[in-house]
C-alpha angles and dihedrals in degrees: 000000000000091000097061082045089062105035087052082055095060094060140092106335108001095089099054087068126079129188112231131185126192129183120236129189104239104232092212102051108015091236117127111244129192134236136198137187140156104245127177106255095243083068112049096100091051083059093055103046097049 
């Protein structure tokens, strides 16, 4: 079953996508803090350099 999961994910738009995390220094506490979000990949250096 998971391999029909997986093999429906490759197809069409799912590749297109690409998980990025970036680590942020939390203004409150001073801790870095990770963040995470699904960004086009077109995209992924404007979320950097945010």
């Amino acid at each position: 079953m998971a391999k029909k999961a997986v093999a429906s994910m490759q197809k069409g738009e799912g590749r297109s996508f690409a998980k990025v995390i970036k680590m942020v220094k939390s203004p409150k506490t001073g801790a870095y803090v990770f963040q995470e979000e699904i960004v086009h990949n077109e995209r992924v250096k404007d979320y950097f350099t945010k």
